[in-house]
DOSE-414731 format. One line per field, with one value per residue: chain; residue in three letters; x, y, z of N, C-alpha, C, O, CB in turn. Coordinates in nm, 2 decimals, decimal comma, padded with zeros to 4 digits. Atoms other than C-alpha are relative to their C-alpha. Glycine has a CB too. Layout:
% DOSE-414731
kette = A/...
rest = ALA/...
nx = X/...
ny = Y/...
nz = Z/...
cax = X/...
cay = Y/...
caz = Z/...
cx = X/...
cy = Y/...
cz = Z/...
ox = X/...
oy = Y/...
oz = Z/...
cbx = X/...
cby = Y/...
cbz = Z/...
This chain:
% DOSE-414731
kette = A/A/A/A/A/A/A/A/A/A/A/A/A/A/A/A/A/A/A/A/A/A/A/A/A/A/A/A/A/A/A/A/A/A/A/A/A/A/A/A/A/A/A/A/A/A/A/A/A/A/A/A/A/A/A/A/A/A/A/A/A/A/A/A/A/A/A/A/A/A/A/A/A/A/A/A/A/A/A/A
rest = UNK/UNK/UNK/UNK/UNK/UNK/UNK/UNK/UNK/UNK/UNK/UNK/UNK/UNK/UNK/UNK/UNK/UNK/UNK/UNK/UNK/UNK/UNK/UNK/UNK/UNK/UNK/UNK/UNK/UNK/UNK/UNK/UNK/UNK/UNK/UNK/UNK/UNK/UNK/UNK/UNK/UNK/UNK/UNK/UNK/UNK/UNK/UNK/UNK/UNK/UNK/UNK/UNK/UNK/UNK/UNK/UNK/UNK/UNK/UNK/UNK/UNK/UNK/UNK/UNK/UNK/UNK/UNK/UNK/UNK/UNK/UNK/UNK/UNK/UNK/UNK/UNK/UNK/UNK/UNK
nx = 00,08/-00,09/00,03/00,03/-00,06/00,03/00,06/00,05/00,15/00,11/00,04/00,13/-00,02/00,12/00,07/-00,01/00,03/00,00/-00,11/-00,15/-00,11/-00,07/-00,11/-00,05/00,09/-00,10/00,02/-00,10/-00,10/00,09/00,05/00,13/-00,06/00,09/-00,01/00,00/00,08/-00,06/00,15/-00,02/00,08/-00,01/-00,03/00,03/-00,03/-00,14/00,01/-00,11/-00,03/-00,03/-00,01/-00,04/00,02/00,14/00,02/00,07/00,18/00,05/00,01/00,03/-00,04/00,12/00,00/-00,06/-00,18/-00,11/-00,09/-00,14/-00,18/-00,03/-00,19/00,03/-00,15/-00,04/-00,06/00,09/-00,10/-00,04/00,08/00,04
ny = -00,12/-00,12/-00,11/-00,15/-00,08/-00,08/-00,16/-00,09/00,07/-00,14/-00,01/-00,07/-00,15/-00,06/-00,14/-00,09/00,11/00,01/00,12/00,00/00,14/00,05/00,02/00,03/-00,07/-00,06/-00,06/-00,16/-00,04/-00,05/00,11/00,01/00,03/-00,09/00,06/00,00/00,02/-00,05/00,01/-00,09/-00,08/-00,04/-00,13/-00,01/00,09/00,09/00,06/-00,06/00,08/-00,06/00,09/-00,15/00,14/-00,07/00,03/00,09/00,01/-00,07/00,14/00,12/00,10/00,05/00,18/00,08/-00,01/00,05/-00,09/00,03/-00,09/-00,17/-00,05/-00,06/-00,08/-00,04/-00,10/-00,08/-00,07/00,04/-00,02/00,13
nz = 00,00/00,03/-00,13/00,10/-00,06/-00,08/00,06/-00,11/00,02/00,02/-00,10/00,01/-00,11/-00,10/00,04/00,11/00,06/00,07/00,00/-00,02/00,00/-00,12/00,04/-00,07/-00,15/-00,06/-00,13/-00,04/-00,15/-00,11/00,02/00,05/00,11/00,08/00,12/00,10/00,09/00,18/00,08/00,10/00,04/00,09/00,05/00,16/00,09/-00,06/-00,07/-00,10/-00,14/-00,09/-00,15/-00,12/-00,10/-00,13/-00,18/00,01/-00,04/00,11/00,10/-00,04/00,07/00,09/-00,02/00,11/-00,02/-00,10/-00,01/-00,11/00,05/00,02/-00,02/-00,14/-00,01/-00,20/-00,05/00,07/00,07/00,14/00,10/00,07
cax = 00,00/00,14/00,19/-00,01/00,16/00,06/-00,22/-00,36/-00,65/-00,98/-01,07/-01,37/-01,31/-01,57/-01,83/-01,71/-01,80/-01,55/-01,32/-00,92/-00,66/-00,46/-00,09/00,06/00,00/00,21/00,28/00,38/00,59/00,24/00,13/-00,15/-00,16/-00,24/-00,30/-00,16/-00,45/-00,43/-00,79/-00,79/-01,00/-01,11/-01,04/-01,22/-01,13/-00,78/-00,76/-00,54/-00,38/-00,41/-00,25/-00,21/-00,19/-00,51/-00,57/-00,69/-01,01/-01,07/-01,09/-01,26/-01,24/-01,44/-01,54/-01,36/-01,01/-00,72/-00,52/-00,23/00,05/00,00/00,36/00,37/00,64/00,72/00,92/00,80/01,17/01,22/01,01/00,80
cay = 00,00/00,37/00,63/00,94/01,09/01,35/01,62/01,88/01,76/02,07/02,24/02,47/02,85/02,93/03,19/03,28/02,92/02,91/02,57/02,58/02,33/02,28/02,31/02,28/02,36/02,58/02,60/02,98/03,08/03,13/02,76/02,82/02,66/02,83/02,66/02,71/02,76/02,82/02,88/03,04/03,35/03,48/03,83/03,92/03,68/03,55/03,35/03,44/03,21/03,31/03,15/03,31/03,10/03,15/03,06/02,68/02,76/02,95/02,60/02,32/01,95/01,82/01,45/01,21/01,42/01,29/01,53/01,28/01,38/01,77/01,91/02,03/02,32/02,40/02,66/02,96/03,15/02,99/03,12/02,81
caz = 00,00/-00,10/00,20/00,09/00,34/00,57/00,54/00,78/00,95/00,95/01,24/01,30/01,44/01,71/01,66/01,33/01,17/01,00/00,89/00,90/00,82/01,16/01,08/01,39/01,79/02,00/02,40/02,50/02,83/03,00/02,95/02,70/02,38/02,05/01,69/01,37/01,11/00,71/00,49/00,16/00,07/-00,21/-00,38/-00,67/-00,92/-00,71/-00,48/-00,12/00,16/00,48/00,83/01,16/01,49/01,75/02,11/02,13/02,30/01,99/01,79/01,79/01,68/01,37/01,36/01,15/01,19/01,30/01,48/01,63/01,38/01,39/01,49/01,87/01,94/02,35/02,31/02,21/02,15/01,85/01,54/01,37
cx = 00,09/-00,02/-00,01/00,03/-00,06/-00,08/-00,06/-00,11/-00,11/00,00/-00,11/00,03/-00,15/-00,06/00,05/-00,07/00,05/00,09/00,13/00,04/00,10/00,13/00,08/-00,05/00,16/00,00/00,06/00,01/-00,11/-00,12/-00,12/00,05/-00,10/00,05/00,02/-00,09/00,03/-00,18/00,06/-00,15/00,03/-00,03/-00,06/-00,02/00,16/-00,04/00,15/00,03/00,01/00,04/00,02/-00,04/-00,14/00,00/-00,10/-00,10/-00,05/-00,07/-00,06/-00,01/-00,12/00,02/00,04/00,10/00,05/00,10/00,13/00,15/-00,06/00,12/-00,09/00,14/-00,02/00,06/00,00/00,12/00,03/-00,12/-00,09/00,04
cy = 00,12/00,10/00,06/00,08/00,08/00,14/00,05/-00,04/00,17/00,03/00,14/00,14/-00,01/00,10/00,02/-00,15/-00,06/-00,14/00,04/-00,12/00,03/-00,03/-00,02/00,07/00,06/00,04/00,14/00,00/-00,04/-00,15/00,01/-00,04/00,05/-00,12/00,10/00,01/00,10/00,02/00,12/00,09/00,04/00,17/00,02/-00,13/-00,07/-00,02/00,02/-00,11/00,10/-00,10/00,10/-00,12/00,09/-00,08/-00,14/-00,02/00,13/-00,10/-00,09/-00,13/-00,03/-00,14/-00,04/00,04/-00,05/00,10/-00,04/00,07/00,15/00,06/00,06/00,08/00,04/00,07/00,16/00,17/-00,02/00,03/-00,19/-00,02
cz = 00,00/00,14/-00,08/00,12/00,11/-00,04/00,10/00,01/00,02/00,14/-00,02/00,07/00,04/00,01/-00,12/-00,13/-00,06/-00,07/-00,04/-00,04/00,12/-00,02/00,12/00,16/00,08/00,19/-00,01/00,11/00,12/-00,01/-00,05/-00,12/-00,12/-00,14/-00,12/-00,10/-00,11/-00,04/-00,15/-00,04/-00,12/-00,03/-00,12/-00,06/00,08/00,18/00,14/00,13/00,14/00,13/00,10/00,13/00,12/00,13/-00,04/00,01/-00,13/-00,11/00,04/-00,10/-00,14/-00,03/-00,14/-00,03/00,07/00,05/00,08/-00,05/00,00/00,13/00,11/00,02/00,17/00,01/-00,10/-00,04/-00,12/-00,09/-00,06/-00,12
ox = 00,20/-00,13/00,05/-00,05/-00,13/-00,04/-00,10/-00,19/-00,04/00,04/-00,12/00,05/-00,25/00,01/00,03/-00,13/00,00/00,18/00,13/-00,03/00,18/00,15/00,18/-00,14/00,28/-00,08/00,17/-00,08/-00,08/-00,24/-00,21/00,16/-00,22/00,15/-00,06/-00,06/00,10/-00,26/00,15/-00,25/00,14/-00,11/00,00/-00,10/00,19/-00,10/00,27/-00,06/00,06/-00,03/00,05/-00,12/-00,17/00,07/-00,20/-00,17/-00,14/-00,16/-00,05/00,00/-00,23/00,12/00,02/00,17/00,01/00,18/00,20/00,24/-00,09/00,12/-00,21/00,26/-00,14/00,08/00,03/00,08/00,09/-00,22/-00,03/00,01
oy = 00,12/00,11/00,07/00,17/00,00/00,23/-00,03/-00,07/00,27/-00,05/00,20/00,13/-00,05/00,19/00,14/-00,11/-00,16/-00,06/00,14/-00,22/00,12/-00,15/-00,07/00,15/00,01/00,12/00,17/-00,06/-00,09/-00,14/-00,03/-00,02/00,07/-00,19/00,20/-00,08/00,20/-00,03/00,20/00,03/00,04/00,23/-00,03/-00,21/-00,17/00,04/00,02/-00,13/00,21/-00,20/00,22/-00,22/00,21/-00,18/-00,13/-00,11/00,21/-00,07/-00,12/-00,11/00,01/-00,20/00,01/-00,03/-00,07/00,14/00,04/00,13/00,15/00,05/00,09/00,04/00,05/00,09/00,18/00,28/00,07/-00,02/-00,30/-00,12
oz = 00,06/00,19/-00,18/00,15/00,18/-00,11/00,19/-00,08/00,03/00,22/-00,13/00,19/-00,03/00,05/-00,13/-00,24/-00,11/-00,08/-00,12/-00,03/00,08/-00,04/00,07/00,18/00,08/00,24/-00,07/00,17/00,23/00,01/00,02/-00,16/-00,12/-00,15/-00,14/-00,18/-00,11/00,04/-00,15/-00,06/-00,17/00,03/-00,22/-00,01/00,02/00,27/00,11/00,21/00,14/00,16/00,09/00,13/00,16/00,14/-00,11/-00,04/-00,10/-00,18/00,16/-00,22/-00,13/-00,05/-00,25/-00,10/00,18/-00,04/00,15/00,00/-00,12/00,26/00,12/-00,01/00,21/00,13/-00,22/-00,08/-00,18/-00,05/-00,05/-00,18
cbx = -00,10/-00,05/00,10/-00,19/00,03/00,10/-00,12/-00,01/-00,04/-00,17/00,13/-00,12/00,04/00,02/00,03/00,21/-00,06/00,01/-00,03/00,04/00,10/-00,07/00,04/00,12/-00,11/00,01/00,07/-00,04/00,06/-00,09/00,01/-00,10/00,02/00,06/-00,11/00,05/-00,13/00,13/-00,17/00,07/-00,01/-00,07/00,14/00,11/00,01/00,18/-00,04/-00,05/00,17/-00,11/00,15/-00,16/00,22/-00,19/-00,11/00,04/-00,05/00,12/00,12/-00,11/00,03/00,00/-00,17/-00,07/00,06/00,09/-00,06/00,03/00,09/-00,20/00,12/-00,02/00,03/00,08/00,14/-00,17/00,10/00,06/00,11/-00,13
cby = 00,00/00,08/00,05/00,05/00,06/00,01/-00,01/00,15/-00,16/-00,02/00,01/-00,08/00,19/00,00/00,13/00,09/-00,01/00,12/-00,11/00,02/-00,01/-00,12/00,08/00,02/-00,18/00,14/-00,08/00,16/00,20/00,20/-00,06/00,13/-00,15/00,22/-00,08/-00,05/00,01/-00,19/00,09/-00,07/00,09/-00,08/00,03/00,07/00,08/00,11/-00,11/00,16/-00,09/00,10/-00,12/00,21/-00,07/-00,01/00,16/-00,05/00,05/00,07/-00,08/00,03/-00,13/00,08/-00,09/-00,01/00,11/-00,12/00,09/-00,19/-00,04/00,09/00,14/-00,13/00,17/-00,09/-00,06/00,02/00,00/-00,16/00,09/-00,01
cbz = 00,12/-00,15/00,11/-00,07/-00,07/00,07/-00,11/-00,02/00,18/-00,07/00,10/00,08/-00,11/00,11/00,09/-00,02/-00,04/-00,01/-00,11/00,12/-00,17/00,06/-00,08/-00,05/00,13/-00,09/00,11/-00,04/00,02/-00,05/00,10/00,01/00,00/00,00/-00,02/00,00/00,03/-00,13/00,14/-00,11/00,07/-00,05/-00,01/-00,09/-00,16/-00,02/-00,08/00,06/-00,02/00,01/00,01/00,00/00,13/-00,06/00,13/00,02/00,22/-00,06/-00,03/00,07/00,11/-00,14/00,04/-00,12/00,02/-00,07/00,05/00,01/-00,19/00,02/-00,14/00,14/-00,14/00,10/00,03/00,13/00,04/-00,01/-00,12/-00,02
């Protein structure tokens, strides 16, 4: 069988409705953890990526993702 590898599992923003792809999770200094999310918007006629990390209780899970491999970073001096 072929590994298809690894793909971002979705996650749901809270109050806004909106779905994400889940690129990685981050502790910071003050022991809260914030997620990585990506979505693309549209502009006119082009189309725009956007990511920006948010506060975990910002997110929430959507059934039928797997979120065991999504990258965990602990230290929150080093850039991602």
């Amino acid at each position: 069988m072929r590994d298809v590898g690894w793909f971002a599992p979705v996650v749901r923003i809270k109050g806004r409705g909106r779905y994400a792809f889940l690129l990685a999770w981050r502790l910071d200094k003050h022991g809260k953890w914030h997620g990585h999310v990506a979505w693309l918007v549209r502009e006119q006629v082009l189309w725009k990526g956007v990511d920006v990390w948010m506060r975990a209780e910002d997110l929430e899970q959507v059934q039928g993702q797997d979120y065991r491999r999504v990258p965990r970073r602990f230290d929150d001096d080093v850039p991602f």
